[in-house]
Structure formats: structure tokens, C-alpha cells
DRENPA-3360 file (N, C-alpha, C; in nm, 2 decimals, always signed):
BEGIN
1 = XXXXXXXX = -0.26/-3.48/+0.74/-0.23/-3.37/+0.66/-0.24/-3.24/+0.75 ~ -0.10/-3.14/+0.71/-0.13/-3.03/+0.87/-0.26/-2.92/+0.75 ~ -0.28/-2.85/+0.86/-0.34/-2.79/+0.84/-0.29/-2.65/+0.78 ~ -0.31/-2.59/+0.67/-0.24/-2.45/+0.59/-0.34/-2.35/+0.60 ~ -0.32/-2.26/+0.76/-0.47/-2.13/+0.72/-0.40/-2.03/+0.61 ~ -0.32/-2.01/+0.61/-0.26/-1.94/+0.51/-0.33/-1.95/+0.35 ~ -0.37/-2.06/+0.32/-0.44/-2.09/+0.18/-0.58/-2.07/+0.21 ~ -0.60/-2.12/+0.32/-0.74/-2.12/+0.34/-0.79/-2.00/+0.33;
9 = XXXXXXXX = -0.73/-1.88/+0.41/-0.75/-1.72/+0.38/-0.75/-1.69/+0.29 ~ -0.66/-1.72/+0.19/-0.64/-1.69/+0.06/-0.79/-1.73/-0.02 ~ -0.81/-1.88/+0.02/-0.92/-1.91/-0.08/-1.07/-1.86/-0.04 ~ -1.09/-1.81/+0.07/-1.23/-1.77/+0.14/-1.20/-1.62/+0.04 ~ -1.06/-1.53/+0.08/-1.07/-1.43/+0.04/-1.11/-1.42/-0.11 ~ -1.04/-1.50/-0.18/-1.08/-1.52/-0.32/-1.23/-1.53/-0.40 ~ -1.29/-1.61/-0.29/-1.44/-1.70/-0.29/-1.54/-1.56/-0.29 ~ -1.48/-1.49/-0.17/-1.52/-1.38/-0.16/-1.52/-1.27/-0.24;
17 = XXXXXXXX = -1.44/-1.23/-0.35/-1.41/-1.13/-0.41/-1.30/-1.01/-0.32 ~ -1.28/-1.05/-0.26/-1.17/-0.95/-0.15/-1.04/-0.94/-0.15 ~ -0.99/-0.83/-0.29/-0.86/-0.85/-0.28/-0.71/-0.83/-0.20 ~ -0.61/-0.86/-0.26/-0.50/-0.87/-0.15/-0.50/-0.67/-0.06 ~ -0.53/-0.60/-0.19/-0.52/-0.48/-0.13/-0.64/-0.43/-0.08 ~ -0.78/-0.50/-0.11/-0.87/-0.47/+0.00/-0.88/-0.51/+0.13 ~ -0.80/-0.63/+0.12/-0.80/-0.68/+0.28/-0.73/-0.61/+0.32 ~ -0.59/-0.59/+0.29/-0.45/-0.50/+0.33/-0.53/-0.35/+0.38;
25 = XXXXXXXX = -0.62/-0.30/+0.31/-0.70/-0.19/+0.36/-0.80/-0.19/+0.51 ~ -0.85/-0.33/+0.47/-0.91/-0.35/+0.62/-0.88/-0.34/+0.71 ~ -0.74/-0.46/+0.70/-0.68/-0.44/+0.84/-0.58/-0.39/+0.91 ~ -0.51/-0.29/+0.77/-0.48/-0.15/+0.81/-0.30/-0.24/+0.78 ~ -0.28/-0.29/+0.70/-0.14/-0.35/+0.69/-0.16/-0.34/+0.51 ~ +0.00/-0.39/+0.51/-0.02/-0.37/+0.34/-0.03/-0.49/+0.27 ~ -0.02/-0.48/+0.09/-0.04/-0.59/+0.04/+0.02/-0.66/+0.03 ~ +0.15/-0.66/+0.06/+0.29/-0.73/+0.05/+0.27/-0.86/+0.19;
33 = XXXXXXXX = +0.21/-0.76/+0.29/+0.16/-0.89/+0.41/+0.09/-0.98/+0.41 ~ -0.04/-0.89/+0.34/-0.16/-0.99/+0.29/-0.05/-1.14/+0.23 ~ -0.01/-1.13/+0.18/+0.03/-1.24/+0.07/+0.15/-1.30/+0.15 ~ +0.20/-1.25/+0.24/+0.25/-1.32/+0.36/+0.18/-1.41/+0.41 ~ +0.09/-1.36/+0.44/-0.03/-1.42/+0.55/-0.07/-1.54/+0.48 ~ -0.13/-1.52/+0.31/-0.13/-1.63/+0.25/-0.04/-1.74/+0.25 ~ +0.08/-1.70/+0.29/+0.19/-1.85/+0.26/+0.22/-1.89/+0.42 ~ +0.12/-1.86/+0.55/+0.17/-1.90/+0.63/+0.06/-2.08/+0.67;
41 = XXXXXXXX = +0.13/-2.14/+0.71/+0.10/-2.26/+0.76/+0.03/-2.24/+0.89 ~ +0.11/-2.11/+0.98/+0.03/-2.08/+1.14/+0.04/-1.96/+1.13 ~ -0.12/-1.91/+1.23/-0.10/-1.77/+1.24/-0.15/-1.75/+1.37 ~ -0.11/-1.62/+1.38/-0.11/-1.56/+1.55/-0.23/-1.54/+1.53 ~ -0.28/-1.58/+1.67/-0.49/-1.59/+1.69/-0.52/-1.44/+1.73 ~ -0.43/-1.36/+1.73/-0.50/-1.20/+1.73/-0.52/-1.21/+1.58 ~ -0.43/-1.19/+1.52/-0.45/-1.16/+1.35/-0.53/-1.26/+1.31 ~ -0.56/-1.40/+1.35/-0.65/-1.44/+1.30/-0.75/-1.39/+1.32;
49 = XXXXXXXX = -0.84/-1.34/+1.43/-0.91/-1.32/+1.48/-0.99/-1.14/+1.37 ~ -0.86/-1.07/+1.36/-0.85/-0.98/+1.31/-0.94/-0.98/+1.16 ~ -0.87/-1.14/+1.10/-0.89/-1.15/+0.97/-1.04/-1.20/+0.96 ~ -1.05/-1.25/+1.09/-1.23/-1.32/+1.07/-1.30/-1.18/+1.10 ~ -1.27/-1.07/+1.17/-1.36/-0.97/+1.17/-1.35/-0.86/+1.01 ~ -1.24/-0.89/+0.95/-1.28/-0.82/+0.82/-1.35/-0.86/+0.71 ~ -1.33/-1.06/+0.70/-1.40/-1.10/+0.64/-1.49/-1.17/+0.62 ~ -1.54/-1.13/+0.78/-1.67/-1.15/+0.81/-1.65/-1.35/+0.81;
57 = XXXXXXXX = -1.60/-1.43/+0.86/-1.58/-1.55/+0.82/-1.51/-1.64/+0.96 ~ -1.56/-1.69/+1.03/-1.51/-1.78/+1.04/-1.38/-1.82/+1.13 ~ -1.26/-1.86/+1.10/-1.11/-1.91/+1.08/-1.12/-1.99/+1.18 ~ -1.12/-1.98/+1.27/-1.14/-2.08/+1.36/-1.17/-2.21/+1.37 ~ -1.29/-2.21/+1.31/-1.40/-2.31/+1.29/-1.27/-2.41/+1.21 ~ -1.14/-2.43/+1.12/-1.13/-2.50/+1.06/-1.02/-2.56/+1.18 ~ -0.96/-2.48/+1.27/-0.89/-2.55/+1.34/-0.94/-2.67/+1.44 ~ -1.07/-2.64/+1.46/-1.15/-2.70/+1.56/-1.18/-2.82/+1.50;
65 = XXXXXXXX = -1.21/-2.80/+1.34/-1.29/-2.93/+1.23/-1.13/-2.97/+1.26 ~ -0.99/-2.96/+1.22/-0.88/-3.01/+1.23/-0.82/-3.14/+1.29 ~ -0.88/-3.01/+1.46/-0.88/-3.13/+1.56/-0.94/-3.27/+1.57 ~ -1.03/-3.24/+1.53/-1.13/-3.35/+1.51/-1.14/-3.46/+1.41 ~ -1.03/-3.43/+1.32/-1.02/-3.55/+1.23/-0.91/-3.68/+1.25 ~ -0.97/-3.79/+1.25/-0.85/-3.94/+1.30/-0.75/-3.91/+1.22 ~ -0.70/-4.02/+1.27/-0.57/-4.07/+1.26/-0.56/-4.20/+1.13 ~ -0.68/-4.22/+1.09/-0.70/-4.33/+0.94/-0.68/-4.19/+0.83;
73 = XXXXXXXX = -0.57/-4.19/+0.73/-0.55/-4.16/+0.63/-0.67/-4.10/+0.52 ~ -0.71/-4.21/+0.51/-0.84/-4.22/+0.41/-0.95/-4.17/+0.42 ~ -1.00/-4.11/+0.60/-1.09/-4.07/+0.63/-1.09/-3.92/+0.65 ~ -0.98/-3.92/+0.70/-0.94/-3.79/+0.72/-0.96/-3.70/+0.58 ~ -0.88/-3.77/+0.49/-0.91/-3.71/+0.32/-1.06/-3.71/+0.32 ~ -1.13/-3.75/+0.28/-1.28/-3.78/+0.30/-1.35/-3.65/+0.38 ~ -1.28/-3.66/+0.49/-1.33/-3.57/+0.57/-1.32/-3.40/+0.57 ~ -1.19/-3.41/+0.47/-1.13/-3.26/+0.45/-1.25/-3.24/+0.31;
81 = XXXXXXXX = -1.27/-3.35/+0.23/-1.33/-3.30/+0.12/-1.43/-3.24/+0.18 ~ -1.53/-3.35/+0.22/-1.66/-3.30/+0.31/-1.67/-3.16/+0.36 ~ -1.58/-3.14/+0.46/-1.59/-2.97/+0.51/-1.55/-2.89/+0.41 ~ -1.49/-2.92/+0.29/-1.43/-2.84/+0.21/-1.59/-2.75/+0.09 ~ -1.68/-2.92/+0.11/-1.80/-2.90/+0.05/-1.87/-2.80/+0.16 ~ -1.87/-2.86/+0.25/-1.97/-2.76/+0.33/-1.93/-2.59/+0.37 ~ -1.79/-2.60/+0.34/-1.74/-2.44/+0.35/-1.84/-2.38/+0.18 ~ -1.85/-2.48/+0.09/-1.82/-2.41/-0.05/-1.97/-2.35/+0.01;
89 = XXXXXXXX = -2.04/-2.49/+0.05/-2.22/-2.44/+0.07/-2.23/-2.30/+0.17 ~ -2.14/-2.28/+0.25/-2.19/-2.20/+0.35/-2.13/-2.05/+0.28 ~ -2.02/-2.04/+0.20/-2.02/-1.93/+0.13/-2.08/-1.91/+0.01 ~ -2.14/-2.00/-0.02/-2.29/-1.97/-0.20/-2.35/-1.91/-0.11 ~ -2.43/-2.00/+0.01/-2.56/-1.93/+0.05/-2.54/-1.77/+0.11 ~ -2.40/-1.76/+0.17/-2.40/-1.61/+0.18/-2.38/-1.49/+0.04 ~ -2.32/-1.57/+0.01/-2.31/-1.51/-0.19/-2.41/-1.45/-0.20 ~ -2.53/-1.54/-0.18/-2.67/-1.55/-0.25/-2.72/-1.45/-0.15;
97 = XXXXXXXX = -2.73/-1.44/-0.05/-2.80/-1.36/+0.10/-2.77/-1.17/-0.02 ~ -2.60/-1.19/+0.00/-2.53/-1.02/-0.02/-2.60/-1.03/-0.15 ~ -2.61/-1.11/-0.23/-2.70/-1.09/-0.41/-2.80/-1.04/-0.40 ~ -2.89/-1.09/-0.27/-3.01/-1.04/-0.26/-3.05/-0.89/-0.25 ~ -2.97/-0.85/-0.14/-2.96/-0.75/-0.03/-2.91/-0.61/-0.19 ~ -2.81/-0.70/-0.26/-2.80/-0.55/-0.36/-2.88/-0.57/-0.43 ~ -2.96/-0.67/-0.48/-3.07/-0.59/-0.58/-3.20/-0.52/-0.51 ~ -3.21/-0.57/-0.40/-3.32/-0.48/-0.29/-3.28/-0.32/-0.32;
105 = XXXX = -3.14/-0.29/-0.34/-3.10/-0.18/-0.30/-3.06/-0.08/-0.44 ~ -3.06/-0.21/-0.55/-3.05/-0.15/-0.67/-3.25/-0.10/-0.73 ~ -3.37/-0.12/-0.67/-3.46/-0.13/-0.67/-3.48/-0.01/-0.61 ~ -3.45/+0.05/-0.51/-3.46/+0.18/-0.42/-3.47/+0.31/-0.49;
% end
């Protein structure tokens, strides 16, 4: 199964609450690209790179997990779910970190 960072951006951005024209504001492009970016299959590793510094996230890490999955069918599925769980875990627990941090701040 290739790998689509295009969705994946899309869905961390989503996960995140960061819309197409907040990202488009971040990284200084518009929203019509953002949603480019979403339907791309490959992206240029500046702009990726770009995109992991706005959204604080990652992107890399999935090409790496990518590499690393066999060549058995079955496992591979298995294996996308698995990292698919452990992306979900690793963005709740930052969910939960930034939840914190604003009610510390709503308390002030």
C-alpha cells in the first residue's frame, strides 16, 4: 500500500483543529494549495519539513515507519493500523498537554 502524505496532513491537520486557511496562513501560501497539498501522494521535503514546523508534528516519522513495513500483505495492514493507533495516542496525549496548559491560563 503506497504511502499518501497528502491525507495524512490533511488528517493530523484535522485532528488538530488547523484549518485549511490557518495552515495557508502559517506557511505563508494560500488555501487553495493547502488542499493541494492534501491530494498529493509525494511532497517536496522542504515543504514537508515546512509543514512539520507549523504543525508542530512529525511527517517524516511516517516515511521511515513506511520503509519499514514487509512485503506480507496482511502484516503490513496490521501494521498501518497499529501506527495509525499509535499516531491517534500520540496526538490525545498532546490534545490533553495544550487542554491543560489553557486552563492553567484560563485560571490566571
Amino acid at each position: 500500500m503506497p504511502l499518501h502524505i497528502g491525507k495524512i496532513i490533511k488528517e493530523i491537520s484535522k485532528y488538530m483543529g488547523v484549518s485549511q486557511a490557518e495552515l495557508a496562513r502559517k506557511i505563508n501560501t494560500t488555501r487553495q494549495n493547502i488542499q493541494s497539498i492534501y491530494h498529493r501522494q509525494t511532497i517536496d521535503t522542504r515543504m514537508l519539513q515546512i509543514l512539520c514546523e507549523a504543525l508542530e508534528h512529525d511527517f517524516f516519522q511516517y516515511h521511515r515507519y513506511h520503509l519499514n513495513i514487509t512485503d506480507n500483505k496482511a502484516d503490513a495492514i496490521t501494521d498501518d493500523i497499529d501506527g495509525m493507533i499509535k499516531l491517534l495516542e500520540l496526538c490525545n496525549d498532546r490534545f490533553l498537554r495544550v487542554k491543560k496548559q489553557i486552563i492553567k491560563l484560563k485560571k490566571i
